[in-house]
gemmi code that builds the backbone of each chain (N, CA, C; Angstrom):
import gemmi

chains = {
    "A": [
        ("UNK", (122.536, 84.893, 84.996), (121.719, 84.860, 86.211), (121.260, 86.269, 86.555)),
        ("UNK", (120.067, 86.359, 86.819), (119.187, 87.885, 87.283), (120.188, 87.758, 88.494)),
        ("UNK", (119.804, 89.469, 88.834), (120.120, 89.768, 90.138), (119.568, 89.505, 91.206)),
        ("UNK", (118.261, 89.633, 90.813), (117.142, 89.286, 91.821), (115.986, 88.367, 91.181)),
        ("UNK", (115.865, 87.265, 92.155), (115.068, 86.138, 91.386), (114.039, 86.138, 92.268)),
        ("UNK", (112.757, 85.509, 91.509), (111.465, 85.891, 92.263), (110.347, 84.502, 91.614)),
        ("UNK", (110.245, 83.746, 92.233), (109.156, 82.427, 92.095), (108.013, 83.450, 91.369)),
        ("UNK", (107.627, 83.373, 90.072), (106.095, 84.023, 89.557), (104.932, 83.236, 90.116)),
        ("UNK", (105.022, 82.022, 90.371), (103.746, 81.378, 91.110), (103.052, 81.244, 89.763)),
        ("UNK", (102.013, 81.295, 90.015), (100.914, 81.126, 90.785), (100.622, 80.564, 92.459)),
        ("UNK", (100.573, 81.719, 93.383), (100.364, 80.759, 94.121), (98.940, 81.278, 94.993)),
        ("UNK", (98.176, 79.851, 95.043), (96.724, 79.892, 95.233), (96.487, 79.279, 96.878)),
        ("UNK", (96.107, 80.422, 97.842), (95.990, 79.690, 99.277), (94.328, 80.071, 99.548)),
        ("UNK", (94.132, 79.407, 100.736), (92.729, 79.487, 100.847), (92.708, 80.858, 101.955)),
        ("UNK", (91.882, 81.110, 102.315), (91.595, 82.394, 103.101), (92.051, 82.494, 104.565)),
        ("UNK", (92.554, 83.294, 105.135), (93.488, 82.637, 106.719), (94.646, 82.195, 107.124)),
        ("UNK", (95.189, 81.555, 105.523), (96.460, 81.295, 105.623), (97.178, 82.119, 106.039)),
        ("UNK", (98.447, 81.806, 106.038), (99.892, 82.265, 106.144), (100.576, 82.195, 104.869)),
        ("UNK", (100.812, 83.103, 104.167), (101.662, 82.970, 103.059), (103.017, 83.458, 103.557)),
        ("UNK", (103.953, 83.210, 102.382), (105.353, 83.214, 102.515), (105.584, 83.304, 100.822)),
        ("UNK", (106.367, 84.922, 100.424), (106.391, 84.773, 99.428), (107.797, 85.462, 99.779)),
        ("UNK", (109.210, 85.071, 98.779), (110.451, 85.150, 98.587), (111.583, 85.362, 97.363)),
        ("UNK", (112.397, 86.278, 97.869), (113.068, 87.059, 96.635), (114.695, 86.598, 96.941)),
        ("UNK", (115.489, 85.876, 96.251), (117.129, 85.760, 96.155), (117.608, 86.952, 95.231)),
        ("UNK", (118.589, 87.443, 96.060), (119.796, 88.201, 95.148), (120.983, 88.266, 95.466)),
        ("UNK", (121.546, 88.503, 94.434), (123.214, 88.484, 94.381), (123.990, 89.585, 94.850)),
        ("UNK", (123.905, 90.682, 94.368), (124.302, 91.406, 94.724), (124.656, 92.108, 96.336)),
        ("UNK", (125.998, 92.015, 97.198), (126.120, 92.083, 98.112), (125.805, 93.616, 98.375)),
        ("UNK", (125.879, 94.488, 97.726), (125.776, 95.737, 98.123), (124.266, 96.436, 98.189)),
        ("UNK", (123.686, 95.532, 98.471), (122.372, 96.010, 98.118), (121.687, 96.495, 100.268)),
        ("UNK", (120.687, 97.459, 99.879), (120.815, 97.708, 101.030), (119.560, 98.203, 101.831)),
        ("UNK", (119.023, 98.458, 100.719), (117.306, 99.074, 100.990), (116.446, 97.765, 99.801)),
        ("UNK", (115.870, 97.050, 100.991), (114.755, 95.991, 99.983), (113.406, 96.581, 100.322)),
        ("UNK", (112.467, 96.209, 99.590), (111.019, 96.831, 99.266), (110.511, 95.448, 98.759)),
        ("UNK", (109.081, 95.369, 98.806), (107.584, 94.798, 98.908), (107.010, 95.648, 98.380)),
        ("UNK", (106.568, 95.347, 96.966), (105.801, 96.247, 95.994), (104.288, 95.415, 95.947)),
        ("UNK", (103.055, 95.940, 96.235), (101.517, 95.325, 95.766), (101.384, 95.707, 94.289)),
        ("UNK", (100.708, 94.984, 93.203), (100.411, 95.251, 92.504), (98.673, 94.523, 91.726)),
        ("UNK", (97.563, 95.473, 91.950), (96.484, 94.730, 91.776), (96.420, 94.738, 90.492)),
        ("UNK", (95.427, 93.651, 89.793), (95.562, 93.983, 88.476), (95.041, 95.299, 87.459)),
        ("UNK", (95.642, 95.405, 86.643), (95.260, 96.894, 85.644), (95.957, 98.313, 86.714)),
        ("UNK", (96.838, 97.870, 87.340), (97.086, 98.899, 88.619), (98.689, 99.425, 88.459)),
        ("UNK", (98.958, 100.334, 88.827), (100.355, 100.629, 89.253), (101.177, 99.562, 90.427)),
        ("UNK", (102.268, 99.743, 90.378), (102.156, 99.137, 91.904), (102.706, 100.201, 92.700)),
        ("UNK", (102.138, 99.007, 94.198), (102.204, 100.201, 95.544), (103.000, 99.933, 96.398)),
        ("UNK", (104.083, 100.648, 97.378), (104.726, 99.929, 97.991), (103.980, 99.669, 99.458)),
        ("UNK", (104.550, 98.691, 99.417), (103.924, 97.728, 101.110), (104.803, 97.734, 102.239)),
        ("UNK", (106.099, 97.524, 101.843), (107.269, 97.923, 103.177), (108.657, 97.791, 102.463)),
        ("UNK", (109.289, 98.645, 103.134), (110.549, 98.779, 102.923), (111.436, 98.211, 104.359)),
        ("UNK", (112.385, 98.060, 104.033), (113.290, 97.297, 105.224), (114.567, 98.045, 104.578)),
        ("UNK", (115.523, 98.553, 105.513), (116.842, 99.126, 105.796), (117.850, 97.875, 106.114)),
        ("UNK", (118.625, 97.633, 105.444), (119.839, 96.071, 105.871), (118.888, 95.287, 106.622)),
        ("UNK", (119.520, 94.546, 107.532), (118.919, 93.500, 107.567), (117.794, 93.025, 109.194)),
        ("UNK", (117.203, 92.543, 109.356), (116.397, 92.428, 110.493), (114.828, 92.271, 110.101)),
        ("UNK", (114.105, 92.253, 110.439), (112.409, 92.600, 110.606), (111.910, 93.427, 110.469)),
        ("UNK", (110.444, 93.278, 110.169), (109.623, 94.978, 110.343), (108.483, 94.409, 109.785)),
        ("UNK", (107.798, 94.961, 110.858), (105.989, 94.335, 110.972), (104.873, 95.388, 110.787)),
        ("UNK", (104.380, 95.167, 109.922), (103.012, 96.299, 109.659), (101.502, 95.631, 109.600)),
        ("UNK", (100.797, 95.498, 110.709), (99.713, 94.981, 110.577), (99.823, 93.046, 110.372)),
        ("UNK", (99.435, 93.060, 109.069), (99.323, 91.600, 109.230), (100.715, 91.116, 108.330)),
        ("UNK", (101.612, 92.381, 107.692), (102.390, 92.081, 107.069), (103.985, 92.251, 107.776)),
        ("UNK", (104.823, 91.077, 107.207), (105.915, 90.927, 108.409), (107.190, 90.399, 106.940)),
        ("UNK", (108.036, 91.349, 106.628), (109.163, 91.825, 106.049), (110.407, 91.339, 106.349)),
        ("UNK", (111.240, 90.141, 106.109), (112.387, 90.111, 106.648), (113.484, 89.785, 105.599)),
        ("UNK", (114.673, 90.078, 106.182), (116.062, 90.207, 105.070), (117.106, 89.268, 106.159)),
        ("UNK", (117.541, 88.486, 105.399), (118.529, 87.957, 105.630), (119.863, 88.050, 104.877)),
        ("UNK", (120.843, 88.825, 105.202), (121.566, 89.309, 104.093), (122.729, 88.360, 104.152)),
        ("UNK", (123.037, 87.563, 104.974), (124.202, 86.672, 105.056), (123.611, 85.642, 103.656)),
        ("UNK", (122.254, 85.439, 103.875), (121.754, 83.985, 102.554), (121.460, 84.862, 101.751)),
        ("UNK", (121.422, 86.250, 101.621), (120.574, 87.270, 100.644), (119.732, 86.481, 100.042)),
        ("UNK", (118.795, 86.980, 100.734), (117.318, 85.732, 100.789), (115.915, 87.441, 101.697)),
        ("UNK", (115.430, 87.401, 101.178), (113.948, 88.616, 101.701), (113.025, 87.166, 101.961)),
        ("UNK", (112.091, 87.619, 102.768), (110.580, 87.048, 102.633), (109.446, 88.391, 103.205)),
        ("UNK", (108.514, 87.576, 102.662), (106.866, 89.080, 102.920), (106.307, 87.709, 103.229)),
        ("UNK", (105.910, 87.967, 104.601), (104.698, 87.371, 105.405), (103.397, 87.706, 105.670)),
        ("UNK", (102.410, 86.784, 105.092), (101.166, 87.409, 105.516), (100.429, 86.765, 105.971)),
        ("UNK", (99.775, 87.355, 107.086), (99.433, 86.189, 108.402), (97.435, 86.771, 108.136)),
        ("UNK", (97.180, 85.681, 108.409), (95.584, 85.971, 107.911), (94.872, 86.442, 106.645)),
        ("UNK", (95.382, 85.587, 105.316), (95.638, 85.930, 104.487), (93.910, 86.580, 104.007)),
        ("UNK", (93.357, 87.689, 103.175), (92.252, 87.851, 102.558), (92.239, 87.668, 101.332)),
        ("UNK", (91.031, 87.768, 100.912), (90.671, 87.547, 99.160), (91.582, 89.630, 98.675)),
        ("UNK", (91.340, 90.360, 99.428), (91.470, 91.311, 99.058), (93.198, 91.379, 98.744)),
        ("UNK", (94.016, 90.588, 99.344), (95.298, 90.017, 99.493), (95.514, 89.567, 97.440)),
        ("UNK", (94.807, 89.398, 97.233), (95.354, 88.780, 95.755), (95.576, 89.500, 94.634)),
        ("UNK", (96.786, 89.608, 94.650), (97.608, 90.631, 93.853), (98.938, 90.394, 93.449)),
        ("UNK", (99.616, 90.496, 92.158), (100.994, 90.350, 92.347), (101.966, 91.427, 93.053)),
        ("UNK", (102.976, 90.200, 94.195), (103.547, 91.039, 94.861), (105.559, 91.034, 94.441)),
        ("UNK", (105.752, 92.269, 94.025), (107.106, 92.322, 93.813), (108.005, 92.661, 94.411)),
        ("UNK", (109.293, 92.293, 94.654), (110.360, 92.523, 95.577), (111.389, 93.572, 94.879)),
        ("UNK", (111.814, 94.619, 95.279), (112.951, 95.577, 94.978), (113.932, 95.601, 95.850)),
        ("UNK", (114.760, 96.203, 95.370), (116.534, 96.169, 96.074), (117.324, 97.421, 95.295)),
        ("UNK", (118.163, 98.044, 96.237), (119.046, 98.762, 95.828), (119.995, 98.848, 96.699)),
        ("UNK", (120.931, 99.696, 96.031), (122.296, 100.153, 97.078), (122.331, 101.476, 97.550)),
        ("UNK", (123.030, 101.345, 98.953), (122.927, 102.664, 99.572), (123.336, 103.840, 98.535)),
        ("UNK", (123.242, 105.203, 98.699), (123.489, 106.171, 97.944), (122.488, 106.764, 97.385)),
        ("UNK", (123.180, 107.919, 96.284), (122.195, 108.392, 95.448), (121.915, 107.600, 94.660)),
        ("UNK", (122.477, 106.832, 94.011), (121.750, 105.844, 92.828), (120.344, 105.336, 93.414)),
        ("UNK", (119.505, 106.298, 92.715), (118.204, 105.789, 92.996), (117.365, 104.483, 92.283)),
        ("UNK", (118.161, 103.878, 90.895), (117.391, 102.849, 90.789), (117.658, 101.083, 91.455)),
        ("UNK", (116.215, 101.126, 91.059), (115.825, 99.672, 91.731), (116.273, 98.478, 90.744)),
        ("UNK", (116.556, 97.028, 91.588), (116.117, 96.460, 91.004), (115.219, 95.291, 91.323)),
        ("UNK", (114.689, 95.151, 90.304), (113.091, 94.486, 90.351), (113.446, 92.510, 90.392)),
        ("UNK", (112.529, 91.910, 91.437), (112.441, 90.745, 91.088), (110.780, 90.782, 90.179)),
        ("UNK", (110.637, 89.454, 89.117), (109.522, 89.423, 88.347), (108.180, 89.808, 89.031)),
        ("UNK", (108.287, 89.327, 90.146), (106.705, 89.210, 90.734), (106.293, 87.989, 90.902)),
        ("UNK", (105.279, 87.713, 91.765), (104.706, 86.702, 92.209), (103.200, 86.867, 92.545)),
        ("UNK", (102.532, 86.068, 91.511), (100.724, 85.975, 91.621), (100.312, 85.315, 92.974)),
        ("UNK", (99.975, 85.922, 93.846), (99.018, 85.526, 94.546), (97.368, 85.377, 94.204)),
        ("UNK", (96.996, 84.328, 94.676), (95.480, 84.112, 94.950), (94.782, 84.084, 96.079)),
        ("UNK", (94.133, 84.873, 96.793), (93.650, 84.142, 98.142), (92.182, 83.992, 97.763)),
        ("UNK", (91.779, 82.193, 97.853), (90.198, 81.925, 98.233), (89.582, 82.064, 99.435)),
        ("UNK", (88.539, 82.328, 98.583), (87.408, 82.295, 100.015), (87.238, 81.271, 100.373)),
    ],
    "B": [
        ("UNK", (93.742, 114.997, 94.301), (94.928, 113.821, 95.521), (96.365, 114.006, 94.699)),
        ("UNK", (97.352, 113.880, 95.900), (98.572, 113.686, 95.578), (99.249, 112.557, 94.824)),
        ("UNK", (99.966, 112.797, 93.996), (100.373, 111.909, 93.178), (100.934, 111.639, 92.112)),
        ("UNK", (101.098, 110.511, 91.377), (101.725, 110.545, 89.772), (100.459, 110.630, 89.185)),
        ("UNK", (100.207, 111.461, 87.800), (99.162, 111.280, 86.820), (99.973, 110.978, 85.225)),
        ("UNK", (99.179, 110.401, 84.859), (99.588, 109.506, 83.902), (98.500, 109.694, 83.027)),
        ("UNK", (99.041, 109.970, 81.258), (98.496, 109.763, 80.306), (98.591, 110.043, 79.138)),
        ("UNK", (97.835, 109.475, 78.078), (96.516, 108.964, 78.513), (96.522, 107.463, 79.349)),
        ("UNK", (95.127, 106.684, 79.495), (95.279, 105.489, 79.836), (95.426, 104.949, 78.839)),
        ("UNK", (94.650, 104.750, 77.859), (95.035, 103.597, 76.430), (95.448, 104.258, 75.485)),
        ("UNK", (96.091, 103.486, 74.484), (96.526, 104.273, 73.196), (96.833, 103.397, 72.360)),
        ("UNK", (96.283, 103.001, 71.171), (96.430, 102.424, 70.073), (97.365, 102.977, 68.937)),
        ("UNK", (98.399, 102.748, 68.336), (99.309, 103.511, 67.737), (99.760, 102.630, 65.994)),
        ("UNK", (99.377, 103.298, 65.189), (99.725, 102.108, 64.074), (101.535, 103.112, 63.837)),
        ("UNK", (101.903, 101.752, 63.246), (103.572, 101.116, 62.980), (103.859, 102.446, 62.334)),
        ("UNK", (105.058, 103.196, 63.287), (106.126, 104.214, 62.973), (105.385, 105.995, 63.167)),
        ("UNK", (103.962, 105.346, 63.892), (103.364, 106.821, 63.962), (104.524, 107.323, 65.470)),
        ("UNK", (104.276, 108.325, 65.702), (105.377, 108.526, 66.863), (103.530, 109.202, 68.093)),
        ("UNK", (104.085, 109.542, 69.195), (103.497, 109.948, 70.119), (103.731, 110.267, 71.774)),
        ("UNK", (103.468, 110.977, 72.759), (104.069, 111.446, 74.083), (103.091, 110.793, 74.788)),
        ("UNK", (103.991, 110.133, 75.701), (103.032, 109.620, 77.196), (103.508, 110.646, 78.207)),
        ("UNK", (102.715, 111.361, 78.963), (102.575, 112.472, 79.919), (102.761, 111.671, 81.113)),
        ("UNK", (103.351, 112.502, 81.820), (103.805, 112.117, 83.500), (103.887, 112.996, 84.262)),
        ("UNK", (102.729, 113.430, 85.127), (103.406, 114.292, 86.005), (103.059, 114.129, 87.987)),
        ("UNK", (103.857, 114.509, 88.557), (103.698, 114.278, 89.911), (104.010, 116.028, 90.363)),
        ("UNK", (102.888, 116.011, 92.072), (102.257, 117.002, 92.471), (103.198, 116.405, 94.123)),
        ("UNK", (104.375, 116.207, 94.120), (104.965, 115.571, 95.311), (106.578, 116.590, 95.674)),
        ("UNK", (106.865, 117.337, 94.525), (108.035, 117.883, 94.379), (109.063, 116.567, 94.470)),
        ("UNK", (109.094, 115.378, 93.859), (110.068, 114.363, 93.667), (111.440, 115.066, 93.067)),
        ("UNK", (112.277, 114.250, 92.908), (113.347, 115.244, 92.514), (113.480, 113.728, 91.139)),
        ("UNK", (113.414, 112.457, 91.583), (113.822, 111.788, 91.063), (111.942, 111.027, 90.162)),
        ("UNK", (112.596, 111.066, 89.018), (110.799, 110.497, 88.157), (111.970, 109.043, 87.149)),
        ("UNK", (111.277, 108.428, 86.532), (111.464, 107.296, 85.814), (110.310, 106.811, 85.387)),
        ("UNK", (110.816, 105.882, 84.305), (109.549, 105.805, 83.035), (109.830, 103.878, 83.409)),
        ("UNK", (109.448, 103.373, 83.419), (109.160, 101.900, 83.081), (108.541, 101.310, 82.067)),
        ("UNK", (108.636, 100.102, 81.594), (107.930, 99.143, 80.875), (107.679, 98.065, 81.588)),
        ("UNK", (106.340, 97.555, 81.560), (106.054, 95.986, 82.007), (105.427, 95.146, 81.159)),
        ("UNK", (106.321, 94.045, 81.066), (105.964, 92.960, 79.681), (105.849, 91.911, 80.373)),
        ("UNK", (104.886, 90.786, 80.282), (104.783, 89.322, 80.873), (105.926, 88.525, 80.718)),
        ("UNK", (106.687, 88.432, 81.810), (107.824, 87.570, 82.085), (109.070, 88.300, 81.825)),
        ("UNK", (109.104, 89.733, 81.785), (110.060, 90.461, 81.706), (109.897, 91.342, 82.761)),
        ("UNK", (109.175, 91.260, 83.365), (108.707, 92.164, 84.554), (108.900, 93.911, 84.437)),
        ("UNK", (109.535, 94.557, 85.372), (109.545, 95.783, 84.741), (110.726, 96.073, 84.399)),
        ("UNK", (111.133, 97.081, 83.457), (112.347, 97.652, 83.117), (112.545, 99.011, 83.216)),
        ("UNK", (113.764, 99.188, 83.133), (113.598, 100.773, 83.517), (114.425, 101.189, 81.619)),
        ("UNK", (113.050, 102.908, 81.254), (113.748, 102.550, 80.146), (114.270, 103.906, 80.097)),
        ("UNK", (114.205, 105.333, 81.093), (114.844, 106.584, 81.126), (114.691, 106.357, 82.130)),
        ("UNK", (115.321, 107.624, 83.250), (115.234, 108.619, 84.516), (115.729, 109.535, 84.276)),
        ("UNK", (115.362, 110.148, 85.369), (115.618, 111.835, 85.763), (115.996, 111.861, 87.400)),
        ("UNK", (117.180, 112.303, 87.692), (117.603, 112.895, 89.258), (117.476, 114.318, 89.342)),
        ("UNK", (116.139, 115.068, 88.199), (115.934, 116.685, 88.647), (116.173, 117.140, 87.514)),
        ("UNK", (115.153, 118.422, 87.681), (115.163, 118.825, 86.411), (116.338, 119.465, 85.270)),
        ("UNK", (116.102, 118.834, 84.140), (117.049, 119.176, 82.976), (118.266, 118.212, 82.935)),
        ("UNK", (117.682, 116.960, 83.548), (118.758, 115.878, 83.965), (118.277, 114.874, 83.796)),
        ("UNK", (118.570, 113.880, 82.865), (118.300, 112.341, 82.160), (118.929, 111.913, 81.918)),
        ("UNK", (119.188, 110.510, 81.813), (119.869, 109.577, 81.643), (118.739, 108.050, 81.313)),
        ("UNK", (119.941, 107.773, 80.627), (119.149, 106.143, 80.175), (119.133, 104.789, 80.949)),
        ("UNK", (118.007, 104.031, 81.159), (117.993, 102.591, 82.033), (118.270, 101.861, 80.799)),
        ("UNK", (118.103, 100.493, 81.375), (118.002, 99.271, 80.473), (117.291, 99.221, 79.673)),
        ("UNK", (116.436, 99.661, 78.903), (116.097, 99.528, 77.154), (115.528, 100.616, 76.773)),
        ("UNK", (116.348, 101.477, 76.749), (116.060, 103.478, 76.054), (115.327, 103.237, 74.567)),
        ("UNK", (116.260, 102.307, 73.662), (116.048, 102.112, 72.244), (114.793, 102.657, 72.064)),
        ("UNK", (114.537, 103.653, 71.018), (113.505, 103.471, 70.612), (112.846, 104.667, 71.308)),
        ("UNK", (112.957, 105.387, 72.502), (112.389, 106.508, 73.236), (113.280, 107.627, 73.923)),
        ("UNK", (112.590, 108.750, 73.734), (113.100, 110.044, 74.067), (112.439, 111.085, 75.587)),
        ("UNK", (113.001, 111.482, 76.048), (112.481, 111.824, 77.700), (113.314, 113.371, 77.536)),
        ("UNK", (112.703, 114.298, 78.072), (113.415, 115.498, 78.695), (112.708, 115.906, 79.867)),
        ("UNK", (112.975, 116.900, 80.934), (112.653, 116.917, 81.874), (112.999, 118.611, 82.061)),
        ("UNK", (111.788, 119.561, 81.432), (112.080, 120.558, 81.794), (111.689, 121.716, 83.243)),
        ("UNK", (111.057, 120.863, 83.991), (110.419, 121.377, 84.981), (110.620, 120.189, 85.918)),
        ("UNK", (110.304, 120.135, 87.571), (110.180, 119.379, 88.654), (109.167, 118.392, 88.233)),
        ("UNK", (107.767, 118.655, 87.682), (106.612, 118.064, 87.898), (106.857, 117.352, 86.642)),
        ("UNK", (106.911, 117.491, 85.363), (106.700, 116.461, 84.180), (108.096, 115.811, 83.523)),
        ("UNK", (107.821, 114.948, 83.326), (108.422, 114.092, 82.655), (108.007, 113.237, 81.653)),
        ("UNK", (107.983, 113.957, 80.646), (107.032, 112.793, 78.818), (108.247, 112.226, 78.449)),
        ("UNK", (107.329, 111.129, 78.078), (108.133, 109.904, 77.152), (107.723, 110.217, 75.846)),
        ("UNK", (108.780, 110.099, 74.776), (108.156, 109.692, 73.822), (108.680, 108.891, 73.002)),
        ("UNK", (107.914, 108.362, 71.589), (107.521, 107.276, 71.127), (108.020, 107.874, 69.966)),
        ("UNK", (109.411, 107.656, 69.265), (109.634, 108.398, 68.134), (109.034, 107.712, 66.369)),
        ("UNK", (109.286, 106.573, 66.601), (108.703, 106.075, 65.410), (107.988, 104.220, 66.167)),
        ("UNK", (107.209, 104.505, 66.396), (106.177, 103.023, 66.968), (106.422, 102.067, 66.505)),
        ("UNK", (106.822, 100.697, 67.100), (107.561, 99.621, 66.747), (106.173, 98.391, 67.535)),
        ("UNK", (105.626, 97.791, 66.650), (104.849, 96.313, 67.862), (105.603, 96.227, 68.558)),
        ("UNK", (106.479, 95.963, 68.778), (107.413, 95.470, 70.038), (107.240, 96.367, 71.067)),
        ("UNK", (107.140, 97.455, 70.935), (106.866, 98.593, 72.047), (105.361, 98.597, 72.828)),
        ("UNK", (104.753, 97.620, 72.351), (103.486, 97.270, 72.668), (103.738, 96.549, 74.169)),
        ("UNK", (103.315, 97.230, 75.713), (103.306, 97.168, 76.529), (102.449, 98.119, 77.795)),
        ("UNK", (102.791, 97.821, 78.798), (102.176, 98.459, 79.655), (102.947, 99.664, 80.419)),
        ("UNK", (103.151, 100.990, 80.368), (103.981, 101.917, 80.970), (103.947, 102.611, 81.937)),
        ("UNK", (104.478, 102.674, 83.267), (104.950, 103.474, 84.502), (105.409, 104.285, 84.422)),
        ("UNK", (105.197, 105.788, 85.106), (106.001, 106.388, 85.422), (106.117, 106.184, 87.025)),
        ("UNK", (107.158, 107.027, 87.207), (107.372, 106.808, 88.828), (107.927, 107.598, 89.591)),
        ("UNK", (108.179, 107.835, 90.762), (109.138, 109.129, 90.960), (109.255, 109.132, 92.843)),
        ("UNK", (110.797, 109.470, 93.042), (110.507, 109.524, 94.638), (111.350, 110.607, 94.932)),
        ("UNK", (110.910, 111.117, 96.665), (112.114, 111.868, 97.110), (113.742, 111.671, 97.199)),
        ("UNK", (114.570, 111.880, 97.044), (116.067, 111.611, 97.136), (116.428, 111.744, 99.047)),
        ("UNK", (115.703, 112.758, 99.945), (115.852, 112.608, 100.899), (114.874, 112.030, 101.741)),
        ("UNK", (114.280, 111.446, 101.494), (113.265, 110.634, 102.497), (113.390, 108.711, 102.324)),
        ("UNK", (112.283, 107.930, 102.312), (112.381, 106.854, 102.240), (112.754, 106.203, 100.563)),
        ("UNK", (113.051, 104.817, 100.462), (113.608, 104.304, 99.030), (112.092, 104.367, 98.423)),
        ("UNK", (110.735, 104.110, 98.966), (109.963, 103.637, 98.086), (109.829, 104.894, 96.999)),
        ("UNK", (109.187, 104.306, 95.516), (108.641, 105.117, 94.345), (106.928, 104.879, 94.668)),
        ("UNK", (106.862, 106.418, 93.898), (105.185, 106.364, 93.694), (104.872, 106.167, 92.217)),
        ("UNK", (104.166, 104.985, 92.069), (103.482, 104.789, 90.897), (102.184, 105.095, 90.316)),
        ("UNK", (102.510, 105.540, 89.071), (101.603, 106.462, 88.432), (100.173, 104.640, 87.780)),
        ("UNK", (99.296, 105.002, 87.167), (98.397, 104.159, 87.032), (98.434, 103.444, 85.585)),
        ("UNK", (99.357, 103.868, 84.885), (99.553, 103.332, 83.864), (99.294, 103.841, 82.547)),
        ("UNK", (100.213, 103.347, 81.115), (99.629, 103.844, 79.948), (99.728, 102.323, 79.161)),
        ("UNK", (98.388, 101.647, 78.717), (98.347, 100.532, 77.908), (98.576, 100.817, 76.503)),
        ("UNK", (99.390, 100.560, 75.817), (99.997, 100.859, 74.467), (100.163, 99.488, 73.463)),
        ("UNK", (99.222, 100.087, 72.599), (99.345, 98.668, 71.264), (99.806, 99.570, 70.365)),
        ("UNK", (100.385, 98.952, 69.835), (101.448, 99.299, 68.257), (100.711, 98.334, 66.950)),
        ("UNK", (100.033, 98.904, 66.408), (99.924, 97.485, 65.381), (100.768, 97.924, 63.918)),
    ],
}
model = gemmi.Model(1)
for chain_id, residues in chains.items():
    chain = gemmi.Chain(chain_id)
    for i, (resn, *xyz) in enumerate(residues, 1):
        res = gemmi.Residue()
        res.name, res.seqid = resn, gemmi.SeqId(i, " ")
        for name, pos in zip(("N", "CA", "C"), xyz):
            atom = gemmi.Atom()
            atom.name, atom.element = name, gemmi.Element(name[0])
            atom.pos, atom.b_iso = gemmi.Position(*pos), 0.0
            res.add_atom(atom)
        chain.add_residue(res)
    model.add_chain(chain)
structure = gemmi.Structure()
structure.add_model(model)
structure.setup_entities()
């Protein structure tokens, strides 16, 4: 079993929606989660980071950790075409150990 | 602009030629890392660096060599080219005292034939 599991989708919404895209992991010690954009032919970019557990809202995008279900979601409320990108979830543990680890990613589509 | 630079962008490589993918960031990062991204393997980490003259290996080194003699660069290289090494490559790199996110560099597309 991955550490961090991540639905690849495809998932195709129409324009306006509300998406809800979601990352499980195992690992209890994990402590800093991240929301990575990635357009295609692109690097990816980060979109938000969250510290343990609670909320955190940026614009139309809304970040939450539930660490009792260790369960993340990335909310996006008014979804655009410009929105369609794969979006990936990261995790680590407090400290210097700076690496991540990665859930696969998840294709978004938003139609017009 | 500030950032990771990466290169080249493409590179075609026939079987066991060797070659360096360039990395460098203009951020004073302390911490850089090299990735691979393969369809349905998502990314991997296949060196890092926590500062210069300091490396260590991620999850699939095999096959590549990294030193880190300065803050700003960090090359990968490609000692003898394998198809299998045929992927898409990141570098990356963040502060150790500020926030968790990495900055990603734009990529190196690599065929091995």
């Amino acid at each position: 079993q991955k550490e961090v599991e991540q639905d690849p989708g495809p998932l195709s919404v129409p324009e306006g929606a509300i998406v809800s895209l979601n990352c499980t992991y195992s690992n209890s010690a994990f402590q800093y989660f991240m929301w990575y954009r990635q357009y295609s032919r692109k690097g990816p970019e980060l979109l938000m980071y969250t510290y343990s557990s609670g909320n955190k809202e940026d614009g139309r995008f809304t970040a939450q950790v539930d660490k009792s279900s260790k369960y993340i979601s990335l909310f996006i409320r008014d979804s655009q075409p410009s929105d369609s990108a794969t979006y990936l979830c990261a995790m680590r543990a407090a400290g210097n150990n700076r690496k991540l680890i990665w859930g696969l990613g998840t294709s978004l589509a938003v139609n017009p | 602009n500030a950032g990771v630079t990466q290169t080249p962008k493409f590179q075609v490589l026939k079987t066991g030629q060797s070659m360096t993918l360039q990395c460098a960031q203009d951020m004073n990062h302390e911490y850089m890392s090299w990735y691979r991204q393969d369809p349905g393997m998502g990314l991997r980490l296949i060196h890092y660096s926590v500062g210069a003259g300091i490396t260590d290996q991620g999850e699939v080194p095999n096959g590549y060599n990294v030193s880190r003699s300065t803050t700003e660069d960090f090359p990968l290289r490609l000692l003898s080219a394998a198809p299998s090494q045929t992927s898409v490559y990141f570098c990356a790199s963040t502060q150790t005292t500020t926030g968790p996110g990495y900055t990603f560099g734009s990529g190196t597309r690599l065929t091995v034939v």
